[in-house]
Backbone as CSV, one residue per row, in Angstrom:
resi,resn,N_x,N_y,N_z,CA_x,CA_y,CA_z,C_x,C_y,C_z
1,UNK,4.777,20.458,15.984,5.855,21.450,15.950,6.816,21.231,17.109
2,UNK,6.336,20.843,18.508,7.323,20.960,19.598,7.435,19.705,19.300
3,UNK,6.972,18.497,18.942,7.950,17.288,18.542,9.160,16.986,17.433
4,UNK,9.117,17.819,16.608,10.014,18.322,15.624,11.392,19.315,16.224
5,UNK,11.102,19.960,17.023,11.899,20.522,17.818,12.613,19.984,18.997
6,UNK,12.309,19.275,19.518,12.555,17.968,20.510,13.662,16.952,19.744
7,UNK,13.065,16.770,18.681,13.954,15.837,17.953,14.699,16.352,17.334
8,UNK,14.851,17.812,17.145,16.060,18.519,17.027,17.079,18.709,17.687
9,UNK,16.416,19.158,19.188,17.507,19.213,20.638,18.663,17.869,20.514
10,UNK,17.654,16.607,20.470,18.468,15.601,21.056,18.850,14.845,19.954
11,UNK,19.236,15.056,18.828,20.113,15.452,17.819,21.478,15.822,17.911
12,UNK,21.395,17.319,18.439,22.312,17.973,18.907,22.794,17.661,19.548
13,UNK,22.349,17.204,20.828,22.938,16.665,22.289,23.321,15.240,21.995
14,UNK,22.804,14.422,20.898,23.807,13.355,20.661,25.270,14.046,19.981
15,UNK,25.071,14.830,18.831,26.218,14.832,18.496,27.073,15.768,19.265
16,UNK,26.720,16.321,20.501,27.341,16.892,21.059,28.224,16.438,22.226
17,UNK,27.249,15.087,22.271,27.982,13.723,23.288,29.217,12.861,22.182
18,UNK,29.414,13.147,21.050,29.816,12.127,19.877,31.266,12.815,20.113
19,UNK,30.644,14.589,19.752,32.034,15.200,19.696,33.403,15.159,20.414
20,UNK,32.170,15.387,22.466,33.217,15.317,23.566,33.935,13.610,23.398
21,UNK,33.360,12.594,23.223,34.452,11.598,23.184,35.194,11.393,22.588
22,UNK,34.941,11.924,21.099,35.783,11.900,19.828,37.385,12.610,20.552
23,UNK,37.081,13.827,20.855,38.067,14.689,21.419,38.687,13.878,22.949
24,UNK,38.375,13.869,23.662,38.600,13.013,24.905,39.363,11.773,24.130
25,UNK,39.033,10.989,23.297,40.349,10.018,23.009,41.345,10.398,21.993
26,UNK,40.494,11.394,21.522,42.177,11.497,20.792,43.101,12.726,21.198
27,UNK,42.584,13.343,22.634,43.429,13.620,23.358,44.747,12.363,23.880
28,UNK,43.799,11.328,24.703,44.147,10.617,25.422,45.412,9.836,24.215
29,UNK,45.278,9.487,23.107,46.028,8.754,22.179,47.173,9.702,21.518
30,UNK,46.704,11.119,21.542,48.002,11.918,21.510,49.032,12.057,22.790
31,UNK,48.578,11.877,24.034,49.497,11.887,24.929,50.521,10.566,24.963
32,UNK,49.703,9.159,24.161,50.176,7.761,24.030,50.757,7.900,22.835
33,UNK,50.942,8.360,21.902,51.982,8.736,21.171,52.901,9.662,21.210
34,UNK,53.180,11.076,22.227,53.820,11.406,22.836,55.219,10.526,24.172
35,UNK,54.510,10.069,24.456,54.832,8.841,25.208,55.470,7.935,24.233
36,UNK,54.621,7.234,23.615,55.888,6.252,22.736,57.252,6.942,22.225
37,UNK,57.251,8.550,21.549,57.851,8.985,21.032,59.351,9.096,21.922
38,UNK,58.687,9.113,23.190,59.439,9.719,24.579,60.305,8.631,24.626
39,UNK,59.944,7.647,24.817,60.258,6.161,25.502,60.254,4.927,24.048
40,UNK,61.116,5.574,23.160,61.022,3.808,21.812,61.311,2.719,22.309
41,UNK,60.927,1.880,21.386,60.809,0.351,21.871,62.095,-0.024,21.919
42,UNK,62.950,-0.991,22.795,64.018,-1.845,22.500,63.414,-3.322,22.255
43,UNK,63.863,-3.229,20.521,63.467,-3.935,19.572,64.324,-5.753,20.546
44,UNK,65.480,-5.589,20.791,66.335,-6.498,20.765,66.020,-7.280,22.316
45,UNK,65.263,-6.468,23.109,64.920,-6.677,24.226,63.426,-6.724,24.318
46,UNK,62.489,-6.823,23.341,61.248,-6.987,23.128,61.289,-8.354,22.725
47,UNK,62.076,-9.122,21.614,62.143,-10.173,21.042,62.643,-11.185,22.275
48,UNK,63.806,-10.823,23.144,64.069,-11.720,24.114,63.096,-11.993,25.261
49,UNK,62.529,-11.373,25.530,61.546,-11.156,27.159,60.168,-11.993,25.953
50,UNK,60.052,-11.978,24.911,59.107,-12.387,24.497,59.393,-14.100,24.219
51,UNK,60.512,-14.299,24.114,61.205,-15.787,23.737,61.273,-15.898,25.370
52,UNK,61.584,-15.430,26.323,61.658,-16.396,27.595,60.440,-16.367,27.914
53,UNK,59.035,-16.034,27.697,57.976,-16.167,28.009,57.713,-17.695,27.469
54,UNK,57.581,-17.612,26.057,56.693,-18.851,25.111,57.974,-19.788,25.803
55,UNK,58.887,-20.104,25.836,59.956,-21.081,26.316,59.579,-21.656,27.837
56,UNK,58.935,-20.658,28.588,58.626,-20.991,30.123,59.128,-22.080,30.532
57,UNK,57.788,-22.797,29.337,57.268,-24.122,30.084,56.438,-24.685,28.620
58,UNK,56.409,-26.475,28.262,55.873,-26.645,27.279,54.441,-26.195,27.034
59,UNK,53.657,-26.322,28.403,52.290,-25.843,27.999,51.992,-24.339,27.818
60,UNK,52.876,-23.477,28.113,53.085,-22.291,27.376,53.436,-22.056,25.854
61,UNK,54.623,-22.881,25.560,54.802,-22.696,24.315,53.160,-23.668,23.371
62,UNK,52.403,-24.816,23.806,51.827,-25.038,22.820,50.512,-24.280,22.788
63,UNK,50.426,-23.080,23.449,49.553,-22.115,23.416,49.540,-21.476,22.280
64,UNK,50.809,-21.383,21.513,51.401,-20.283,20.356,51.463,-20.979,18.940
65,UNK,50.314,-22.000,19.040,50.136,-22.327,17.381,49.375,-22.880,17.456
66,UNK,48.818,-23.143,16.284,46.944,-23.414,15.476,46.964,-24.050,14.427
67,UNK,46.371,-24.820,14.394,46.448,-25.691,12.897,44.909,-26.057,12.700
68,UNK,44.237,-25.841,11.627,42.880,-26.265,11.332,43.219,-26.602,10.081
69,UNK,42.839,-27.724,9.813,42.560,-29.013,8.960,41.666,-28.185,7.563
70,UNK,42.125,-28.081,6.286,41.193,-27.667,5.367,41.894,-28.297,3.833
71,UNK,41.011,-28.957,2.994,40.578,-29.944,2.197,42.205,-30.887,2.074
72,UNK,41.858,-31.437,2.989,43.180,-32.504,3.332,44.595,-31.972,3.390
73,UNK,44.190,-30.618,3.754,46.115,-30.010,4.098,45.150,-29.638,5.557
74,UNK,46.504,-29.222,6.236,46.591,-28.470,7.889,46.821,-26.813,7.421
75,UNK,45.943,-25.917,8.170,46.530,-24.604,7.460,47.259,-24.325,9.170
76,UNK,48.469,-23.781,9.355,49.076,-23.744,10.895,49.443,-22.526,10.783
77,UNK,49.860,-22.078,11.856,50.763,-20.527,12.417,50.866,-19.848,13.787
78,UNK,51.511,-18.835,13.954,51.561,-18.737,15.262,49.925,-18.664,16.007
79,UNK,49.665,-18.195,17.173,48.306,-18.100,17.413,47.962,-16.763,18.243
80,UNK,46.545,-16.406,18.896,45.989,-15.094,18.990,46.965,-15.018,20.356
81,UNK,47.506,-16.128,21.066,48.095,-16.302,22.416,49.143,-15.416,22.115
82,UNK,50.144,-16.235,21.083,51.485,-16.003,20.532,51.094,-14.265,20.289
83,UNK,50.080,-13.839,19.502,50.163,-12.415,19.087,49.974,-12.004,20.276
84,UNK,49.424,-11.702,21.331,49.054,-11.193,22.992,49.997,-11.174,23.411
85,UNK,51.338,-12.212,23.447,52.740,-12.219,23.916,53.551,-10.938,23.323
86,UNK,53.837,-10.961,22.155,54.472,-10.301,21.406,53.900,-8.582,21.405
87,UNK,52.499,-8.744,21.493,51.980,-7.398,21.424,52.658,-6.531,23.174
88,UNK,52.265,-7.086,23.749,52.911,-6.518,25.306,54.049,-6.599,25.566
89,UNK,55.161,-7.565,24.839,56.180,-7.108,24.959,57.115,-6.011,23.738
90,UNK,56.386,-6.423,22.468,56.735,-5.159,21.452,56.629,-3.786,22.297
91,UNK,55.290,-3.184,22.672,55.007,-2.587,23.443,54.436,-1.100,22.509
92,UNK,54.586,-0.103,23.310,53.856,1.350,22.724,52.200,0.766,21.819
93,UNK,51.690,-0.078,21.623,50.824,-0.454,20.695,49.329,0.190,21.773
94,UNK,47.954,-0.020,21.044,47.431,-0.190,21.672,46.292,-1.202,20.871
95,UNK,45.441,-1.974,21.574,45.159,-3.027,20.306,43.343,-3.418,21.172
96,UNK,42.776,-3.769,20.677,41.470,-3.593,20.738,40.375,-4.658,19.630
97,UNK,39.624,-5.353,19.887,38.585,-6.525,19.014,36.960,-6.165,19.544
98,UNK,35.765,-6.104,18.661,34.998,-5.992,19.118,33.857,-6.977,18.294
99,UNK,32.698,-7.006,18.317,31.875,-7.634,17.696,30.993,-6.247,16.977
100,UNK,31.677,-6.253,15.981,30.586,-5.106,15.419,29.367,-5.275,14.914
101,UNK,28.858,-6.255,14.226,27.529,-6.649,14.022,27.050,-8.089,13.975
102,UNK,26.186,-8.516,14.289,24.833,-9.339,14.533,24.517,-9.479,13.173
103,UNK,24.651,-10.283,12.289,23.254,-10.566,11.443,22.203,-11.667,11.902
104,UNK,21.323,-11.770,10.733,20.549,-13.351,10.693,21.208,-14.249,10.483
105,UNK,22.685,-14.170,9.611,23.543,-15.842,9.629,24.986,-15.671,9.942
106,UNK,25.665,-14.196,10.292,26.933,-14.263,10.257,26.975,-13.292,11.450
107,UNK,28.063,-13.448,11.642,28.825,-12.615,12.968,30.008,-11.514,12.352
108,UNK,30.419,-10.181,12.657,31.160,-9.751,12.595,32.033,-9.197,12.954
109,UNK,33.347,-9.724,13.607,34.361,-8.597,14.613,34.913,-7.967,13.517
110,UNK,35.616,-6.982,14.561,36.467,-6.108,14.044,37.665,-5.759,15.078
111,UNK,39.005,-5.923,14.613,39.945,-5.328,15.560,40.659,-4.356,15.189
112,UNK,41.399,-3.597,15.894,42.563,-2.508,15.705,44.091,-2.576,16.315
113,UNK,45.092,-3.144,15.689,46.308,-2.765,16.335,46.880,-1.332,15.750
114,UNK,47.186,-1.015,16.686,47.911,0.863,16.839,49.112,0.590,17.062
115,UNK,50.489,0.874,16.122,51.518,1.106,16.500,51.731,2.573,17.301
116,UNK,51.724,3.473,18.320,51.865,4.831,18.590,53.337,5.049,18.625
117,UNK,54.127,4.280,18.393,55.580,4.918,17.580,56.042,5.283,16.575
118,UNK,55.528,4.602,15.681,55.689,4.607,13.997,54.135,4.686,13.591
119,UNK,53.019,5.242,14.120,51.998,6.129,13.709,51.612,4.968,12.385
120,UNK,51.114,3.705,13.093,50.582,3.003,12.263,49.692,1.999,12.756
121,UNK,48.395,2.339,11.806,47.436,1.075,12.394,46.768,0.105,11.310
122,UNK,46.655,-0.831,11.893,45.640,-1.413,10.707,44.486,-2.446,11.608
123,UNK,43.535,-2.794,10.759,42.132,-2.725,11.157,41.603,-4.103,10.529
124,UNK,41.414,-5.051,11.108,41.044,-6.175,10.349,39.367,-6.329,10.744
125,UNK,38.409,-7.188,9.679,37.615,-7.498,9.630,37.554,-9.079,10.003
126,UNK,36.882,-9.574,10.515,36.392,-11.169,9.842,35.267,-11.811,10.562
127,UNK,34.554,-12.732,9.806,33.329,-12.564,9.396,33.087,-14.040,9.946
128,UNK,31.865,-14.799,10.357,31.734,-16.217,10.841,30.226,-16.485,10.629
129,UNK,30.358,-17.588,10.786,28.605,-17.587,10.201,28.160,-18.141,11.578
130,UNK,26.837,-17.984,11.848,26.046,-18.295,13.082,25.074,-19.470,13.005
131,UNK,25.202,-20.145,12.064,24.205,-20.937,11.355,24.975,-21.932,11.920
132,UNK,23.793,-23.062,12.173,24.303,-24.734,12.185,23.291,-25.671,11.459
133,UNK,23.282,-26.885,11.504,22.243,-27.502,10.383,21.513,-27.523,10.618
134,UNK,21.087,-27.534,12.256,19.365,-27.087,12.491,18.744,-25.122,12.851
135,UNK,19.414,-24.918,12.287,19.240,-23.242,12.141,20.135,-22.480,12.881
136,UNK,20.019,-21.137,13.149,20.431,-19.847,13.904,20.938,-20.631,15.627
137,UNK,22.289,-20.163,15.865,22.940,-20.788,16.875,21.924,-19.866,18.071
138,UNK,21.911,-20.098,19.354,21.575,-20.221,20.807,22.186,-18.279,20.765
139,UNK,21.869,-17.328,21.567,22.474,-16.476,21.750,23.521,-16.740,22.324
140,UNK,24.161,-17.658,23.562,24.983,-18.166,24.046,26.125,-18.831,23.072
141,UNK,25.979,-19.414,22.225,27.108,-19.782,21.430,27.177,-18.793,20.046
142,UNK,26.354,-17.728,20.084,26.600,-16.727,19.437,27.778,-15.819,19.932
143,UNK,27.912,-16.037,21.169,28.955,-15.022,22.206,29.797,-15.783,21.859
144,UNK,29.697,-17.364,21.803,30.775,-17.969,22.065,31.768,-17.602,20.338
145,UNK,30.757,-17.538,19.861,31.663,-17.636,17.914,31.920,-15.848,18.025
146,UNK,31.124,-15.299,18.540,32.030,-13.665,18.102,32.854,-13.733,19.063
147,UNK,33.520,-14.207,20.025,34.842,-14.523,21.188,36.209,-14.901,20.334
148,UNK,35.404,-15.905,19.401,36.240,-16.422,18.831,36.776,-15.829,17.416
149,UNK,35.758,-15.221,17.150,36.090,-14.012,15.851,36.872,-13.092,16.004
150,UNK,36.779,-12.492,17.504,37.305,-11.537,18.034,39.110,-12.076,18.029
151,UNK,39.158,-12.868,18.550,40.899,-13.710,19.008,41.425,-13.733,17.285
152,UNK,40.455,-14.172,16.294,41.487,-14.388,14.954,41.483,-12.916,14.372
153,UNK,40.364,-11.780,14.032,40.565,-10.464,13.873,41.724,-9.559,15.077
154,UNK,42.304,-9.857,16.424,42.909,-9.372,16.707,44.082,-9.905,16.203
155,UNK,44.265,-11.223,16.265,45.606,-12.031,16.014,45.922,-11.384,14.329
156,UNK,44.987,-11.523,13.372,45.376,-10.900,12.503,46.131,-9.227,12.531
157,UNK,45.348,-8.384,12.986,45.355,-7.476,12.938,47.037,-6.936,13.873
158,UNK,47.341,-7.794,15.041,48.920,-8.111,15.238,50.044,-8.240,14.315
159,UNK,49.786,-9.378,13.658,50.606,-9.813,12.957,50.964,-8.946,11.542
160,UNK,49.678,-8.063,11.506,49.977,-6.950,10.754,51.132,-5.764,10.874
161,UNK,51.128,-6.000,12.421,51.910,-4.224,13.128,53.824,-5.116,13.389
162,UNK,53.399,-5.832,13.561,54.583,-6.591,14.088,55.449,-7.049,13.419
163,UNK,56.589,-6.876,12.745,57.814,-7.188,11.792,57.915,-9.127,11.761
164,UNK,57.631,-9.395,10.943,57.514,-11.168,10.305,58.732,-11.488,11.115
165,UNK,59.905,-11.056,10.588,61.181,-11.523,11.083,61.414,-11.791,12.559
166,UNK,60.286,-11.042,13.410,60.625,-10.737,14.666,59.037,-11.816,15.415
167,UNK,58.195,-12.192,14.627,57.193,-13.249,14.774,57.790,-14.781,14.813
168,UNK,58.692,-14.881,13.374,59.216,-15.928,13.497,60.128,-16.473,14.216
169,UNK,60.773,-15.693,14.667,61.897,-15.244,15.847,61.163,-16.411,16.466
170,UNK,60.207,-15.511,17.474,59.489,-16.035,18.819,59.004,-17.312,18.250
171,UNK,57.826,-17.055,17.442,57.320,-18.827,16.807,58.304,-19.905,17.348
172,UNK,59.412,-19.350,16.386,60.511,-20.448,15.935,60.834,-21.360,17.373
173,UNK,60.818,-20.679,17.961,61.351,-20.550,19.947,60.689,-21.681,20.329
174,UNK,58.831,-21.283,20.409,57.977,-21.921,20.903,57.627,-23.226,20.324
175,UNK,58.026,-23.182,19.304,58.322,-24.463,18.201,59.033,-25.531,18.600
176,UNK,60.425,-25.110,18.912,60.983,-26.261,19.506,60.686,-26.431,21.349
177,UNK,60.223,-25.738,21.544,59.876,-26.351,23.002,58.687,-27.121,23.157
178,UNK,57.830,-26.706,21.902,56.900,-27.764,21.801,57.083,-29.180,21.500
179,UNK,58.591,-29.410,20.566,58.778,-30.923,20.107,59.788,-31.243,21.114
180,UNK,60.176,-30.396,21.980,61.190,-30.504,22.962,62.596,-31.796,22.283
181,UNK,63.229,-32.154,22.806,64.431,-32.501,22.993,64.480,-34.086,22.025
182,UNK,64.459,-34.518,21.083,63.846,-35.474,20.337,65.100,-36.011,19.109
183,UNK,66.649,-35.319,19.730,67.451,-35.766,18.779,67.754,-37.451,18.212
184,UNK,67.432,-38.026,19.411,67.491,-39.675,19.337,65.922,-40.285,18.838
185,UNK,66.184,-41.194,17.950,64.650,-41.844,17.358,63.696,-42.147,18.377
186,UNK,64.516,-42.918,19.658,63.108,-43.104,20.702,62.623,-41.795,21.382
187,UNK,63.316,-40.802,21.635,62.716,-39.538,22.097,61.784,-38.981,21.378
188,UNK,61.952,-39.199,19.798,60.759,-38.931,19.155,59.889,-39.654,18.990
189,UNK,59.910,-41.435,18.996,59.108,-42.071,19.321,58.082,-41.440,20.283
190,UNK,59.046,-40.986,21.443,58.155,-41.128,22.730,56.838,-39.972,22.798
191,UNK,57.619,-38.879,21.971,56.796,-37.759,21.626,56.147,-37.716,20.632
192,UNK,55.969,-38.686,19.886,54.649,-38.923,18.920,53.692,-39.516,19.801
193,UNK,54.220,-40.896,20.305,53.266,-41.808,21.233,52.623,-40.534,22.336
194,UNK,53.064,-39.569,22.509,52.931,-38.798,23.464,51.507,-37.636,23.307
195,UNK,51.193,-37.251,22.025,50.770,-36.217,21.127,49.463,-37.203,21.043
196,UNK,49.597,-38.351,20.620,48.357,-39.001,20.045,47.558,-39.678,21.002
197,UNK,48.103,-40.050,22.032,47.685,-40.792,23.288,46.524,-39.372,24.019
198,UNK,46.912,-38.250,24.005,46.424,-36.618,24.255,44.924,-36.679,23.500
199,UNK,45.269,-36.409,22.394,44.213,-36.820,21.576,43.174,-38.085,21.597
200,UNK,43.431,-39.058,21.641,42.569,-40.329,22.318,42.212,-40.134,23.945
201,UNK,43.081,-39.912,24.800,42.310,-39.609,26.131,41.247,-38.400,26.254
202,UNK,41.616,-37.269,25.499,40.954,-36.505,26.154,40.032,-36.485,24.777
203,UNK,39.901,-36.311,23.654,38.636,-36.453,22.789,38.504,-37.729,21.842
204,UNK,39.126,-39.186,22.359,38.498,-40.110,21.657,38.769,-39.986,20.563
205,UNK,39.830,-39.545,19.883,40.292,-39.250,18.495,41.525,-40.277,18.348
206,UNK,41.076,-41.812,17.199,42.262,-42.730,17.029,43.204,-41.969,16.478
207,UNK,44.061,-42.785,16.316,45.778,-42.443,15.884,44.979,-42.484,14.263
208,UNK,44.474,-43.142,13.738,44.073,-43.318,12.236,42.903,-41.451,11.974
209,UNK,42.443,-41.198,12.531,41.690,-39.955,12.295,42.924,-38.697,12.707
210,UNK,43.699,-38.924,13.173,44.904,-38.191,13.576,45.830,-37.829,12.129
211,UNK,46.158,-39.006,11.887,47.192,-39.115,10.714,45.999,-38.793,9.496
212,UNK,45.086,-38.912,9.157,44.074,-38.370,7.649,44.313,-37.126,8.065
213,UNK,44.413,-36.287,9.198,44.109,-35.189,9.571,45.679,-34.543,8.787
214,UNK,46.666,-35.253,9.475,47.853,-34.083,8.532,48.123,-34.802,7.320
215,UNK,47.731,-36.051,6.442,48.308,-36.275,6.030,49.239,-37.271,5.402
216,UNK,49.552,-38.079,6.858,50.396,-39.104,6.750,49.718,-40.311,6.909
217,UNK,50.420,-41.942,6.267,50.073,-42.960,6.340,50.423,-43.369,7.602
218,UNK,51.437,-43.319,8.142,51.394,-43.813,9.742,52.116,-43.333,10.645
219,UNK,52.458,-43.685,11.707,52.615,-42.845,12.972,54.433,-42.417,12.755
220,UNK,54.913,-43.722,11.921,56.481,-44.185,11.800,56.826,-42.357,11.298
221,UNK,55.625,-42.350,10.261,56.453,-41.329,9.164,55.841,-39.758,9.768
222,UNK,55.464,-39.627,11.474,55.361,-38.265,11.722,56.558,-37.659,11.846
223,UNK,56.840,-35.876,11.602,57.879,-35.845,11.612,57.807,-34.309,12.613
224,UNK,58.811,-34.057,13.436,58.933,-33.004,14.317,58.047,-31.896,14.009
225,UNK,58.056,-31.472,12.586,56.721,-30.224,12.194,55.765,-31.349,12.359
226,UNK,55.382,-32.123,11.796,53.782,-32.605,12.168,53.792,-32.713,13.568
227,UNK,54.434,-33.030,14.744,54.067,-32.896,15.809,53.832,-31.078,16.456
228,UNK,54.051,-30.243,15.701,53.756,-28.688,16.225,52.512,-28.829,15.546
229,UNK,52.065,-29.561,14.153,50.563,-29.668,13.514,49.740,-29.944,14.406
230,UNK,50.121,-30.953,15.035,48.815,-31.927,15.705,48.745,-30.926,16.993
231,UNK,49.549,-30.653,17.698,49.516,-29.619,18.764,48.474,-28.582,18.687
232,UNK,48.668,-28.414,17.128,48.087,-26.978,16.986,46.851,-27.404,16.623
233,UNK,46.390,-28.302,16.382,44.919,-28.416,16.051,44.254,-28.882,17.380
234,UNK,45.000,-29.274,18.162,44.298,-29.578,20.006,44.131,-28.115,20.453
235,UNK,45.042,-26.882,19.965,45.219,-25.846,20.694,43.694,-25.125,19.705
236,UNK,43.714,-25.762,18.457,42.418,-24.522,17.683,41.195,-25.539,18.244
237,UNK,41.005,-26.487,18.447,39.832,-27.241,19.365,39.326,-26.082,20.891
238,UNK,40.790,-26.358,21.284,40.701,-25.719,23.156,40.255,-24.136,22.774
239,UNK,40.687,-23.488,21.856,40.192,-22.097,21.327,39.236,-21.999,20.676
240,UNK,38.237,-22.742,20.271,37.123,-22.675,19.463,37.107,-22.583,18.245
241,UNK,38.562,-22.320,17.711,38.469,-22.354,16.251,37.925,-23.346,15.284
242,UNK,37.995,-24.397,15.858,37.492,-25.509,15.166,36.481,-26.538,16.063
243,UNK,36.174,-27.464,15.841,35.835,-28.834,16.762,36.151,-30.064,16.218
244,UNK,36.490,-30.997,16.992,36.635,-31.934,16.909,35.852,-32.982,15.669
245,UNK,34.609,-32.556,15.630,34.166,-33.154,14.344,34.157,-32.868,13.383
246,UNK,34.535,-31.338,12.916,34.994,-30.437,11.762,36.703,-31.103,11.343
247,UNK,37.342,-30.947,12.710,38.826,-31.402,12.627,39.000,-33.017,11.710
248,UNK,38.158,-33.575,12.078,38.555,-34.737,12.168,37.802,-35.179,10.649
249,UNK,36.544,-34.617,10.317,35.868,-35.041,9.031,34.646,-35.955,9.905
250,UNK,34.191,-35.859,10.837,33.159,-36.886,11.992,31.594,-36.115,11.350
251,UNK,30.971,-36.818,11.173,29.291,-36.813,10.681,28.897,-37.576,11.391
252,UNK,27.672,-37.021,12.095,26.764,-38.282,12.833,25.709,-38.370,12.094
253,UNK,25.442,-39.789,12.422,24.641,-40.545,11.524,22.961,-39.520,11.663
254,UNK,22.282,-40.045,10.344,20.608,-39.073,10.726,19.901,-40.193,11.892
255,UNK,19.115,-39.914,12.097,18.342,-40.920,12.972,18.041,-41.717,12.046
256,UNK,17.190,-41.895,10.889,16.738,-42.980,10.147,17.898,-44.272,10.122
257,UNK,18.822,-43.931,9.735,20.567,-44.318,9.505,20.495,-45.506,10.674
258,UNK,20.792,-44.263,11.963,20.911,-45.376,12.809,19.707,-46.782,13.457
259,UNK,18.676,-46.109,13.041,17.513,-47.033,12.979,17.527,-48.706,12.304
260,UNK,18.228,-48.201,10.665,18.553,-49.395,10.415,19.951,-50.102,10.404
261,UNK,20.516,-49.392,11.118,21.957,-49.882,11.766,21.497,-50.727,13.158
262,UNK,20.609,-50.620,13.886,20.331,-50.985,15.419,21.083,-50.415,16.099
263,UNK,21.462,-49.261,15.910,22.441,-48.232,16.811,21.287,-47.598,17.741
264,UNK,21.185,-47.731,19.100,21.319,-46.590,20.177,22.137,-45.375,20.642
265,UNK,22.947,-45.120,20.080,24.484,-44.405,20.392,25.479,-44.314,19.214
266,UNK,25.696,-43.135,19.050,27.168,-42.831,18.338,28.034,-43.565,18.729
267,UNK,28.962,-44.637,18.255,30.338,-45.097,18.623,31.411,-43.843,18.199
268,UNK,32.126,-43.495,18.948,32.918,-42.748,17.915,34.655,-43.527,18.117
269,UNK,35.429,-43.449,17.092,36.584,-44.630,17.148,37.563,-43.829,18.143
């Protein structure tokens, strides 16, 4: 009987702890929509302060796009960077990603962008699996894939609140500062040779696993958008969206394989 009653109390006293926060933020989010109401956005001066940001400097602008490789197309767009820019300088928002559940094979965030001017939010899901070919990932690279769940459910959930016209705006910006200045053939020469040499120094990726990757037969026929492609798939590598051996189509051999190869070691080209 007094354990039945016990577990009645603290019942209560949870939902009595549920209530005070419930109330406590949406105090706090009525005063932040009070506030937005007070103070509206300047739309025309949100878009500029957001274009001299991504413009800085090139390694700023190639922060602001993503390209992951899927069944021999590039899927590209701005990135979770590009939405973080735009979200703080749009402004009045308030925006938020979490890892809402753990399974046995998948991961799940969840984010929220809040417009508190125009009293609009939306709420994205997305979902990742935790699995690799030898089972259930490390708790450690479990953090690492809901980090990364978290950056594409917020980036989504941005690009939701935020007017297209005023995304592409900025994109568009960071776009050309990424192919920078390339009106003459050798300037673009130099900035292809430039893009792929990146790729071979720092992950051993030939110019030939480069070009299957967007597409093209050779280096002659890259063209100013494929150089924001290839950018963007170094930038979804450096962000976890992808890896390098997903990117590229790379399988390592089984052990048996290399046994009767006389391989000690992966070559990779």
């Amino acid at each position: 009987m007094n354990t039945q009653n016990n577990q009645s109390e603290d019942a209560i006293t949870v939902s009595d702890a549920q209530i005070v926060v419930y109330e406590q933020d949406k105090a706090q989010i009525d005063i932040q929509i009070s506030t937005a109401k007070a103070y509206p956005r300047n739309v025309k001066r949100s878009v500029e302060n957001s274009v001299a940001i991504v413009t800085l400097s090139k390694a700023t602008a190639q922060t602001c796009t993503y390209a992951v490789p899927r069944a021999g197309k590039s899927i590209s767009g701005p990135s979770v960077h590009l939405a973080r820019i735009l979200a703080q300088n749009w402004g009045n928002m308030r925006i938020e990603a979490r890892v809402k559940t753990v399974e046995e094979k998948t991961i799940t965030s969840e984010a929220i962008a809040f417009d508190l001017e125009n009293n609009l939010a939306i709420k994205v899901e997305v979902k990742r699996s935790i699995m690799t070919k030898t089972g259930r990932m490390s708790d450690d690279m479990i953090t690492v894939t809901g980090n990364a769940a978290n950056a594409i459910a917020l980036r989504n959930a941005i690009y939701g609140i935020i007017p297209k016209g005023v995304v592409d705006t900025v994109y568009d910006a960071a776009k050309s500062t990424i192919i920078g200045n390339v009106d003459d053939e050798n300037a673009l020469i130099a900035r292809r040779k430039a893009v792929f040499d990146e790729f071979k120094n720092e992950y051993n990726v030939s110019e030939k696993e480069v070009l299957a990757a967007i597409g093209k037969p050779s280096i002659s026929t890259v063209t100013k958008d494929d150089i924001v492609v290839i950018v963007g798939i170094w930038q979804a590598i450096k962000d976890g969206d992808t890896t390098v051996d997903d990117a590229f189509k790379r399988t390592i051999p089984k052990k048996d394989e290399m046994k009767q190869n006389g391989a000690t070691k992966i070559d990779l080209p």
